[in-house]
C-alpha positions in Angstrom: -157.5 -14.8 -40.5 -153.7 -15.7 -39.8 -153.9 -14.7 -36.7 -156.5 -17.0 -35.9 -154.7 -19.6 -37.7 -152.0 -19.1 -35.4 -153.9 -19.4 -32.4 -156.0 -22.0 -33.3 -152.9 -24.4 -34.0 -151.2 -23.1 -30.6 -154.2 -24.2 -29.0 -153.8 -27.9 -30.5 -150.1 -27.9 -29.9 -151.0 -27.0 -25.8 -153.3 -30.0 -25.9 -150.5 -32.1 -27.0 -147.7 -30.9 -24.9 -145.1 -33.8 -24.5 -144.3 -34.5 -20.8 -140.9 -33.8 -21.3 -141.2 -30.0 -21.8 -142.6 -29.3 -18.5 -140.1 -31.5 -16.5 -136.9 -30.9 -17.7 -134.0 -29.0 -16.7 -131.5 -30.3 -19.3 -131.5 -31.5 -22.6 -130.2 -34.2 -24.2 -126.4 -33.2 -26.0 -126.3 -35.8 -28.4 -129.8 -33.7 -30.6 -128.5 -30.4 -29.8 -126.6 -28.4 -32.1 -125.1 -25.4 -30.3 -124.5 -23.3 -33.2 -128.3 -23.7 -34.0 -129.6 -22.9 -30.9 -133.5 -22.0 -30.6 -133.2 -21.6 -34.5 -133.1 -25.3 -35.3 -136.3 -26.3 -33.4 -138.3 -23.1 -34.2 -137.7 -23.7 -37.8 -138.8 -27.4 -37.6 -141.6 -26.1 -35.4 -142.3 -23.8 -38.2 -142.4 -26.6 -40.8 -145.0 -28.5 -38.3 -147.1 -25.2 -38.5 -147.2 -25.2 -42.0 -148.2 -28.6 -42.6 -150.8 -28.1 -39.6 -149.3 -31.3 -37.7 -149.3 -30.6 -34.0 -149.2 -34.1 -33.2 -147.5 -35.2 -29.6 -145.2 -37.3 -31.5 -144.2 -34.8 -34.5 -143.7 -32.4 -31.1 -141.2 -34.7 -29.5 -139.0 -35.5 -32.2 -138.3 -31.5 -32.8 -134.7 -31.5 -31.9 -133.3 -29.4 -28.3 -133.8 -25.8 -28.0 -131.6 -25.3 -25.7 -128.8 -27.3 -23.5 -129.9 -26.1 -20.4 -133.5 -25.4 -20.4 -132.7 -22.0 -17.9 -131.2 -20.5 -21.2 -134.6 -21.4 -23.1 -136.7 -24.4 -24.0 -139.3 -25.5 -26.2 -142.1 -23.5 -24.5 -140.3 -20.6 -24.1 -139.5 -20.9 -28.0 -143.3 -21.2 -28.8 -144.2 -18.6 -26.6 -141.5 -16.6 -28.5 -142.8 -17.7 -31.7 -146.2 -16.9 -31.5 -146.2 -13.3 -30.3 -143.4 -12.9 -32.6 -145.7 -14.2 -35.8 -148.4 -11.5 -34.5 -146.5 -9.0 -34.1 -144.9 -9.5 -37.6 -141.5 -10.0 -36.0 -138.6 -13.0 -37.1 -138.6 -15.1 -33.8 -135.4 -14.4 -33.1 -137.3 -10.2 -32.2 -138.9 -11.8 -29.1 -136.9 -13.0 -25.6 -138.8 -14.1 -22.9 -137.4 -13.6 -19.4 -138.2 -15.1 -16.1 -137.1 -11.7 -14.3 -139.5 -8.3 -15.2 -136.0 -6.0 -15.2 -133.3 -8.1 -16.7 -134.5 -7.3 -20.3 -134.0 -4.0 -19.5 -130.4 -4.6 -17.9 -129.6 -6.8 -21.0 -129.6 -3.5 -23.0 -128.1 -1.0 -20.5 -125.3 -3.0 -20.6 -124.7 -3.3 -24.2 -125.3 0.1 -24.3 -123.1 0.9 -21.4 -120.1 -1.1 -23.2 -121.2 0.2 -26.6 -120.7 4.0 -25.1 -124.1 4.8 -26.4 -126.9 6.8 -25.0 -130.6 4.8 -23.1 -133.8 6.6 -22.9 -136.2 4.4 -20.4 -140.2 5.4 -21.0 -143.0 4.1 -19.2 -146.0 4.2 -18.7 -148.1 4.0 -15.2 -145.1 3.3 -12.8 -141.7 1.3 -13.2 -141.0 -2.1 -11.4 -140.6 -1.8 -8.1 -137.5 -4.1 -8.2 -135.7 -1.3 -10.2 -133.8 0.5 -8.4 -132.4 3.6 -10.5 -129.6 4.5 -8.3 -128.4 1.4 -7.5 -128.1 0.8 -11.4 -126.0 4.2 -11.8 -124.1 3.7 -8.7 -123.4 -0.3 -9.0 -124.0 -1.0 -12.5 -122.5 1.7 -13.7 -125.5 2.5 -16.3 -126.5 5.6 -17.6 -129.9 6.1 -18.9 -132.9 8.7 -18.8 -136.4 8.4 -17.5 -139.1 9.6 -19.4 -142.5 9.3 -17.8 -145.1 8.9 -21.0 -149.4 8.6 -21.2 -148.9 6.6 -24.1 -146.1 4.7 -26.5 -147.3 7.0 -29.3 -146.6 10.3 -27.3 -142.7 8.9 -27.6 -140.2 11.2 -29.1 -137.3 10.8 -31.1 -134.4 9.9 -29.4 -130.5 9.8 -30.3 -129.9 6.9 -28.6 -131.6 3.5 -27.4 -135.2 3.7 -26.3 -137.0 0.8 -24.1 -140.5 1.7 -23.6 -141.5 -0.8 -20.3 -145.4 -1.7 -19.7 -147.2 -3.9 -17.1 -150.4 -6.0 -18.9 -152.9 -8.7 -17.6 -153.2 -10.4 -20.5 -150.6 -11.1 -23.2 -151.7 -9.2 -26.9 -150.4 -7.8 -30.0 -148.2 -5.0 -29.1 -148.1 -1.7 -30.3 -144.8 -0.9 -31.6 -143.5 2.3 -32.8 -140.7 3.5 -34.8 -139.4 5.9 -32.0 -139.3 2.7 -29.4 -136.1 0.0 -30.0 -137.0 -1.9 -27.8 -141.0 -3.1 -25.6 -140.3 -4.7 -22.6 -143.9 -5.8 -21.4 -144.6 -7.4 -18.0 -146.7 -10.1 -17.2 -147.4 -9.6 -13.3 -145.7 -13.3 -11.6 -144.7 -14.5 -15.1 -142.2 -12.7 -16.2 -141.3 -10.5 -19.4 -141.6 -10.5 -22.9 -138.5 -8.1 -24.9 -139.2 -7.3 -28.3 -136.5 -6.0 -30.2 -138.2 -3.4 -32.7 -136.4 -2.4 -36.2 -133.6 -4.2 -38.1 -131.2 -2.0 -36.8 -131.2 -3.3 -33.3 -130.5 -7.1 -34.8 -126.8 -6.7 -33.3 -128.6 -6.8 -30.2 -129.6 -9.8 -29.9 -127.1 -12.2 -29.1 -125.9 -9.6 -26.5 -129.6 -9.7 -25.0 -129.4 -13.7 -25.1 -126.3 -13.6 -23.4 -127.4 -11.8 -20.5 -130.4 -14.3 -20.2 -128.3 -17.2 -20.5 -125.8 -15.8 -17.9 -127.2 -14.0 -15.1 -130.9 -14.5 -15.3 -133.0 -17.4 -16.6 -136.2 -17.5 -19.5 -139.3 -17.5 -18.3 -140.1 -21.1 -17.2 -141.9 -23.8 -18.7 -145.1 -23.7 -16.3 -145.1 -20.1 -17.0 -145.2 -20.1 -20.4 -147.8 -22.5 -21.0 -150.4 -20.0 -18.8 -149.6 -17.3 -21.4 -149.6 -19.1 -24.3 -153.0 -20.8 -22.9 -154.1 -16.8 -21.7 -152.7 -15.8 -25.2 -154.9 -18.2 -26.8 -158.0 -17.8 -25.1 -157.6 -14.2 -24.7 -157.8 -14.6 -20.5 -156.6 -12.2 -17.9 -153.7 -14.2 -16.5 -154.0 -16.0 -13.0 -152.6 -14.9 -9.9 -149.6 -15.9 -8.0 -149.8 -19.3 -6.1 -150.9 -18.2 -2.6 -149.2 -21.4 -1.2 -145.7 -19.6 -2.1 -144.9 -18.4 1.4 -145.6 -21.4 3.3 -143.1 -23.2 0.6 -140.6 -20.7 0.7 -140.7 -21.0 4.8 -140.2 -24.7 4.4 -137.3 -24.2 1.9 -135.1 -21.4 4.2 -135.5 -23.8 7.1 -134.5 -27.1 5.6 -131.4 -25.4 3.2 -130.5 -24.1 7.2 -130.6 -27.6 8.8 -128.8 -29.0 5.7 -126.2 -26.4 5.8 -125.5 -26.1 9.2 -125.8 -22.4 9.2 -128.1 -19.9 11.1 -128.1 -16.7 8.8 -131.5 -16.1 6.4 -130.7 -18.0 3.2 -131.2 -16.7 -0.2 -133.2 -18.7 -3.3 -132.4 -17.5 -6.9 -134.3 -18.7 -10.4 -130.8 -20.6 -10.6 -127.4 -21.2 -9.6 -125.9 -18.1 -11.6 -128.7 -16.1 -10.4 -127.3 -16.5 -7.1 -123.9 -15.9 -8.4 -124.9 -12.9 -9.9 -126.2 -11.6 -6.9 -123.5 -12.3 -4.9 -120.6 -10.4 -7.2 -122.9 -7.5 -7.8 -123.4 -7.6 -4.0 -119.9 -8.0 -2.8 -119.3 -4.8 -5.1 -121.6 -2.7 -3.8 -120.4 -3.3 -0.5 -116.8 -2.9 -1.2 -118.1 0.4 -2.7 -119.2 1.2 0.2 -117.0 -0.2 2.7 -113.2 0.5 0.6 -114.3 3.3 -1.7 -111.9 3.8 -4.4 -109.5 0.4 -3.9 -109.6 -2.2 -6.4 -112.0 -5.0 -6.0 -110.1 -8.5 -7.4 -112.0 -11.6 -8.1 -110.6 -14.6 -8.2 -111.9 -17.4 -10.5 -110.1 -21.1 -11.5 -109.5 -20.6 -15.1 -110.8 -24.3 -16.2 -114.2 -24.3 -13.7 -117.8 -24.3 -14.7 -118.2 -22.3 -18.1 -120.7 -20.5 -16.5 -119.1 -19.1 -13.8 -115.7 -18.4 -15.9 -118.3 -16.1 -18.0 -120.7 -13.9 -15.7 -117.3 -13.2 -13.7 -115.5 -11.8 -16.6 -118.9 -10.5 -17.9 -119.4 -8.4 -14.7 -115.6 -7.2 -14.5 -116.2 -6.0 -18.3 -118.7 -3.5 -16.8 -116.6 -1.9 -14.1 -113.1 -0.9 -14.3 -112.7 -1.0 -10.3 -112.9 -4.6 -10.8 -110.7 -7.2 -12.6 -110.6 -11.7 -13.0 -107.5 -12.8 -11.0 -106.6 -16.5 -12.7 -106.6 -19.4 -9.5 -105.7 -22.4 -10.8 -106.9 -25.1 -8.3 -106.1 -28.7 -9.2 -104.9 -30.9 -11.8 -101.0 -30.1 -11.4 -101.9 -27.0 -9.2 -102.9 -27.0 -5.7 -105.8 -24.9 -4.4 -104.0 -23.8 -1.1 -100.8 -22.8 -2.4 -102.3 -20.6 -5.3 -104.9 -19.1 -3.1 -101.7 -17.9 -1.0 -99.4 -16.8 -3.8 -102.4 -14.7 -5.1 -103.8 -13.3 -2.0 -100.1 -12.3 -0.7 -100.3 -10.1 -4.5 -103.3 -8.5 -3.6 -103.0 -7.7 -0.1 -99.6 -6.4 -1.4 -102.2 -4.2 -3.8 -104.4 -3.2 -1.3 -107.1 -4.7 -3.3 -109.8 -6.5 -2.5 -110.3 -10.1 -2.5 -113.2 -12.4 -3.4 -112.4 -15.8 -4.5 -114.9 -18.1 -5.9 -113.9 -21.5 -6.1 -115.8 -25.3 -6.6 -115.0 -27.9 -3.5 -115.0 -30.8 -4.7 -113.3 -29.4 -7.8 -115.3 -29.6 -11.4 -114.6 -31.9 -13.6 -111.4 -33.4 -11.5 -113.5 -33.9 -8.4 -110.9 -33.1 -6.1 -110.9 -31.6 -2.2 -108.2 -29.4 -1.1 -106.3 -29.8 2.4 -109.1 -28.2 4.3 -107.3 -27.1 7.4 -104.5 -25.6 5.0 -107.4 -23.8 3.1 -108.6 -22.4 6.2 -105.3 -21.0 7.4 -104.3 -19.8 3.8 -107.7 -17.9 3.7 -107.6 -16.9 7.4 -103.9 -15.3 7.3 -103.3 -11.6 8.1 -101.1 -10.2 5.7 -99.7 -6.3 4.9 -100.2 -4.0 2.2 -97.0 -2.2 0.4 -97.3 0.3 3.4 -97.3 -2.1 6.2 -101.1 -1.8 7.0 -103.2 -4.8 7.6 -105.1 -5.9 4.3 -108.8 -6.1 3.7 -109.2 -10.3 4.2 -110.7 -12.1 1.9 -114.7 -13.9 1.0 -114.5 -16.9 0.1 -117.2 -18.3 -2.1 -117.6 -21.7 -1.8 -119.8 -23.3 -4.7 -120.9 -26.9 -2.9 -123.0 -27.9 -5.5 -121.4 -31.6 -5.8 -121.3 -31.7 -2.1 -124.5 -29.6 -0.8 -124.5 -32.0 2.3 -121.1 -31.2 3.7 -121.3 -28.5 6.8 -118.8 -26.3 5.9 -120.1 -22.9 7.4 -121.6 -23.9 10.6 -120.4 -23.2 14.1 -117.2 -24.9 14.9 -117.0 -26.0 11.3 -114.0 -25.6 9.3 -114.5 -22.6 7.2 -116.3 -20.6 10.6 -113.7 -18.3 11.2 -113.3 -16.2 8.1 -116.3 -14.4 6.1 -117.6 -17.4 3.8 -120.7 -17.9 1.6 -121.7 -21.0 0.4 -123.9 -21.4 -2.7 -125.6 -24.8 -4.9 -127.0 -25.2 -7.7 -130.8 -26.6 -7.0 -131.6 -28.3 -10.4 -129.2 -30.9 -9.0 -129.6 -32.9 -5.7 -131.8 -29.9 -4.0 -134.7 -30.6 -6.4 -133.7 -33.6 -8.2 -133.6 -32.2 -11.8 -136.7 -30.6 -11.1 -136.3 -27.2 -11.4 -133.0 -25.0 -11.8 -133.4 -22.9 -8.5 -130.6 -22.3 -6.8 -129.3 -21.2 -3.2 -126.9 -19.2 -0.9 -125.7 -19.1 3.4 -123.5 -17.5 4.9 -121.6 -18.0 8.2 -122.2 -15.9 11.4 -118.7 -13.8 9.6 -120.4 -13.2 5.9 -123.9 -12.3 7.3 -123.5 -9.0 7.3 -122.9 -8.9 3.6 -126.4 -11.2 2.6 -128.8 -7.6 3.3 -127.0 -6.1 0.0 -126.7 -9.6 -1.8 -130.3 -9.8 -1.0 -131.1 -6.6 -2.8 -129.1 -7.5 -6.1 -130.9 -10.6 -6.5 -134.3 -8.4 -6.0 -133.0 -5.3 -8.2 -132.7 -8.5 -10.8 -136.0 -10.0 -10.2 -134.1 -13.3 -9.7 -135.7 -14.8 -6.8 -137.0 -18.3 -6.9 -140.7 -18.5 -8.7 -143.5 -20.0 -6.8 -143.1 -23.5 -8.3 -139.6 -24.0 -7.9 -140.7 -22.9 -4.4 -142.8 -25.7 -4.3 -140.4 -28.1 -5.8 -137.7 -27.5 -3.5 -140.1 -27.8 -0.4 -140.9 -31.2 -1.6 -137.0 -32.3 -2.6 -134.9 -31.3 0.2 -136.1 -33.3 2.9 -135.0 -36.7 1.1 -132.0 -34.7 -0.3 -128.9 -36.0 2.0 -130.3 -39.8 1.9 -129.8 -39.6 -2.1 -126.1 -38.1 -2.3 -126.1 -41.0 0.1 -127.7 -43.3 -2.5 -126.2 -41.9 -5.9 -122.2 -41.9 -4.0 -122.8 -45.8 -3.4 -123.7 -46.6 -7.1 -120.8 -43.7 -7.6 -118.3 -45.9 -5.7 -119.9 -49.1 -7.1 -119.4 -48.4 -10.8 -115.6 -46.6 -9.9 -114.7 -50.0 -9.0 -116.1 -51.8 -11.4 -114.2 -49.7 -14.1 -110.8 -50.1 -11.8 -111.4 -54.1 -12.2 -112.3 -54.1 -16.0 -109.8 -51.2 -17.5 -107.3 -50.5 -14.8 -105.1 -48.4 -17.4 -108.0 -46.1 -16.8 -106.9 -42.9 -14.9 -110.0 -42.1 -12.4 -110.8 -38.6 -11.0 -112.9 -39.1 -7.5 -113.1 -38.5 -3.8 -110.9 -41.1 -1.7 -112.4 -43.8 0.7 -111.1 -41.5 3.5 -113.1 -38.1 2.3 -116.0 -40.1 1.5 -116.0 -40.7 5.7 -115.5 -36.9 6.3 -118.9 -36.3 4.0 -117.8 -35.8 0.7 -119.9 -37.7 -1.2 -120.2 -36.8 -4.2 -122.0 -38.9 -7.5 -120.1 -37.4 -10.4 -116.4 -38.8 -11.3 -114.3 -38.0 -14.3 -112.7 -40.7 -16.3 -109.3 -40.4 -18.5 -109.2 -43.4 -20.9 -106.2 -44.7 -22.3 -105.4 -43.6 -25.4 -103.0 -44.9 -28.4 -100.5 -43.3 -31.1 -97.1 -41.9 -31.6 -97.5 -38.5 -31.2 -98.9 -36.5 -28.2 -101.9 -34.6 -31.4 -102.5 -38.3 -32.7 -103.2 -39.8 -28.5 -105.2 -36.8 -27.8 -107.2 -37.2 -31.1 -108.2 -41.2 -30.3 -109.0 -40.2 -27.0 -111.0 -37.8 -28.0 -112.9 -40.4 -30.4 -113.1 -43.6 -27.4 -115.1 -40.9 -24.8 -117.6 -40.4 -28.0 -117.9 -44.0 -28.5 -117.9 -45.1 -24.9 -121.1 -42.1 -24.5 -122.8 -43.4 -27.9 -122.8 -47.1 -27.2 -124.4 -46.3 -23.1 -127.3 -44.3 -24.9 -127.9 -46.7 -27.3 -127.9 -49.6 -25.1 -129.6 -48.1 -22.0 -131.6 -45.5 -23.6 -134.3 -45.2 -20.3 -131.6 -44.7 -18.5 -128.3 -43.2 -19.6 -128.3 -39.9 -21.2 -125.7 -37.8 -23.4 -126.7 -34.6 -20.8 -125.4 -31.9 -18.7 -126.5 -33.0 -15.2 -126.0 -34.3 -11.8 -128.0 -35.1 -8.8 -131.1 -36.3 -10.7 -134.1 -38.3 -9.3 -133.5 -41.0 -11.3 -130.9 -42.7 -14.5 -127.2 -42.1 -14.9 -125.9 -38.8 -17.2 -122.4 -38.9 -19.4 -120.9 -35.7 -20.9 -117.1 -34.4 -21.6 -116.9 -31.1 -19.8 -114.7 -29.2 -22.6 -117.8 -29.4 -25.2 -120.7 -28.7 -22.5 -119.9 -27.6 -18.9 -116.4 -25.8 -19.8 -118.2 -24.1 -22.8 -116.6 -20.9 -22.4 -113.3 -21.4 -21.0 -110.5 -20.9 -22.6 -109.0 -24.1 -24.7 -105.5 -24.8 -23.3 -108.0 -24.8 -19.7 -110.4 -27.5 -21.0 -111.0 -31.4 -20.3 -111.2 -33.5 -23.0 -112.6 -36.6 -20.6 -115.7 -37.9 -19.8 -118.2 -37.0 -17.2 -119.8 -39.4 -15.6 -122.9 -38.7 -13.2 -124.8 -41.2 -11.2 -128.2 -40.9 -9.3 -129.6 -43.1 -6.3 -132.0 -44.9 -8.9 -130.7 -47.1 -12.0 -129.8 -50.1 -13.3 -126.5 -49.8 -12.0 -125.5 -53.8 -13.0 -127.0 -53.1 -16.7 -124.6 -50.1 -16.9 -121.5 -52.6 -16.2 -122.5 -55.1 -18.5 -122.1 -52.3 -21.5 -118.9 -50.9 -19.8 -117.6 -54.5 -19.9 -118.5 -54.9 -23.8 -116.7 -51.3 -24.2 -114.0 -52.8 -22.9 -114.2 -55.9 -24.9 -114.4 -54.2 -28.1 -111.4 -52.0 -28.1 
């Protein structure tokens, strides 16, 4: 009877589904509590449940799941909920995955830094995207395989056992006390990890992490067909069949708007893509320069994100190690990226640097040419031998228009890959699919970055497919758009509080095509001591952010984004974007991002009464 309770509300909640869950890619900050992540809303979802209201509004006012809704979001929480309610599991037992073998990865590696033993059973086949000896060789993972008929013919097992299953329709599971953990896969959906048995609660988080880092949760689309084939107890659906013309139309516009000849590569997001390309840089230096160190190196103060998975992956290997590159503020990109690379070649390591042009949150663009010959220079090992020259992996996503890798352009000469985040200007906010090229140099090196991002079932899903086909054509005429409101506003703000210190691109890069729609802003501060100037600061951004959403609430947003369709976005990057980095790295300033459609004049009339009132 509880069961059907269950359903029957689920069923009432899908016919109320507010728009907003199904076209978001991030949340709003200022109703998100990051310590009470997925709890908060599934507890208030919870209360709904219990007082049988499933009303569209009651469902809008639950507060954000998640910041970025690639981590989780409030399908993915429901989803989670439900099977977790039949299965007599907390909600926090069930993790839903966009990637089929991640799940499995997320406890390999815990397992792997927790020195403990993995037994994989299965029944029927495994994925095809897992490829055992990649994940011994690569990974560095050591597990068994253990063919089975049935979960109940599972032994005992001194260790971690992850029994893996493929289904058509999503069910009650059948959990055992000799399983830890039931991965069961859902065809083109995705995955759903249940974590069986109190004493694998420490997993948890770890799991989390390694969706929230190098893989996504299944997406909203996706979770509303199996919460509607949970509830109507369907087979599920097959794959879109219009998934190869859109992915045809995507790898030959991201090539005309890169400039660049090589097959391109689409991830479920931006870190996907990251991922991919660490794990397959390693593999190939493994192959390539067995035995010599592999040294990544990784601005201390960029994207949170990126400052993580990097650290995350050198955790797992002790070949490879996080070099520090500090790249703007009072450091400059070209001479760190010669006073580190001199050290490693010195090493006879080798080098993969990974570094944001324009730089994130200070927006600024290095002397290109000096980059190029930095990067490009041949220098000698402690035994005189030429050293292994370095990748460099640009991450354009605030300038996905500029041609950097091209023939003839600037960075042509030296092995480069370029990679964006798609939920910005590629699809608009639309989805959180993400991208990588290389030059004519790199190519060589996509075939094993290509296999990483299949080994982690990371590739773009049909509908961000779809999305990006639609997006990218009318992509370079809105950085076009959103930089002209950019540079609009930026001068506003000079005019009105010129004590104001401004982080953007000058007039002069603007002509050279970078364009960007993002721009940090310092305000002035007051007090007598450096701790009581930082603190007021830190209280004027909060105020400046609280009066735009209150006053333009269509239109301005407290939110992690960039490169959307449509409003303006405000964050400060040390609370959001610079999550994980460490403190004395941070940037206590706002964030301001601008698209190609707002009410740009509104937005300087509140600025002005800012102004006025302080």
């Amino acid at each position: 009877m509880t069961d059907k309770k269950i359903l029957d509300y689920i069923k009432d909640v899908l016919k109320n589904v507010p728009t907003d869950w199904l076209g978001l890619t991030t949340h709003r900050l200022d109703i998100y509590d990051e310590k009470l992540a997925k709890t908060e809303f599934t507890e208030q979802f919870d209360t709904l449940y219990q007082n049988d209201n499933s009303k569209t509004s009651a469902l809008a006012k639950l507060p954000t799941a998640y910041d970025y809704i690639r981590l989780g979001h409030p399908l993915s929480c429901i989803l989670e909920w439900t099977i977790a309610k039949l299965n007599h599991l907390k909600p926090e037992h069930v993790i839903c995955f966009s990637s089929r073998t991640m799940p499995v990865l997320a406890v390999l590696r815990k397992n792997l830094l927790d020195n403990k033993k993995t037994r994989i059973a299965y029944s029927g086949k495994l994925p095809d995207a897992l490829n055992v000896s990649i994940l011994r060789r690569v990974y560095g993972y050591n597990f068994e395989l253990n063919k089975v008929d049935a979960i109940e013919h599972i032994t005992k097992f001194d260790g971690s056992t992850i029994f893996i299953s493929l289904h058509d329709e999503i069910e009650i599971s059948d959990l055992h006390s000799n399983v830890d953990f039931c991965v069961n896969i859902y065809s083109h959906l995705g995955s759903v990890l249940l974590v069986n048995g109190i004493q694998n609660k420490d997993y948890i988080p770890d799991i989390q992490h390694v969706r929230r880092r190098e893989t996504i949760a299944m997406t909203p689309i996706n979770c509303l067909k199996a919460l509607e084939a949970l509830t109507t107890s369907s087979v599920l659906g097959q794959q879109d069949k219009a998934v190869s013309n859109n992915k045809a139309q995507v790898l030959n516009a991201i090539r005309d708007i890169t400039g660049t000849t090589s097959k391109p590569l689409v991830g479920s997001s931006g870190l996907s893509v990251q991922y991919a390309i660490m794990m397959g840089l390693i593999d190939d230096a493994q192959k390539h320069h067995q035995g010599k160190a592999i040294k990544f190196l990784v601005p201390p103060n960029c994207y949170g994100g990126t400052n993580d998975q990097a650290r995350r992956v050198a955790a797992c290997s002790p070949n490879v190690e996080i070099v520090d590159l500090p790249v703007d503020g009072d450091n400059d990109m070209v001479q760190s990226v010669h006073t580190v690379l001199d050290k490693i070649a010195f090493d006879d390591a080798i080098p993969y640097i990974i570094a944001e042009i324009p730089t994130n949150p200070r927006v600024e663009v290095p002397n290109l040419q000096e980059l190029k010959d930095a990067l490009t220079k041949e220098r000698k090992t402690s035994t005189g031998e030429v050293a292994v020259d370095p990748v460099f992996i640009l991450d354009q996503t605030f300038c996905p228009n500029v041609h950097f890798l091209g023939e003839g352009e600037i960075l042509s000469i030296l092995r480069a890959i370029s990679y964006a985040s798609g939920s910005k200007f590629p699809s608009g906010g639309k989805c959180t699919a993400g991208y990588c090229v290389a030059n004519d140099k790199a190519n060589a090196l996509m075939g094993s970055i290509e296999e990483h991002l299949l080994l982690c079932d990371n590739e773009a899903t049909a509908l961000q497919y779809k999305l990006l086909a639609q997006q990218l054509p009318s992509m370079n005429q809105r950085i076009i758009e959103a930089y002209n409101n950019t540079r609009d506003f930026i001068n506003f703000i000079k005019k009105t509080l010129p004590e104001a210190k401004i982080n953007f691109v000058s007039e002069a890069l603007a002509a050279k095509g970078f364009t960007p729609s993002v721009f940090s802003l310092d305000l002035p501060t007051k007090g007598n001591t450096a701790e009581e100037k930082e603190a007021y600061k830190r209280a004027l951004n909060h105020k400046l952010i609280n009066l735009m959403i209150t006053e333009i609430p269509n239109e301005s947003k407290y939110c992690v984004s960039y490169g959307q369709l449509k409003g303006c976005y405000w964050t400060i990057p040390a609370t959001s974007t610079q999550g994980t980095t460490k403190e004395g790295d941070k940037d206590y300033i706002v964030r301001v991002s601008l698209s190609p459609d707002m009410d740009l004049e509104r937005h300087k009339d509140v600025f002005l009464d800012f102004v006025k009132s302080n």
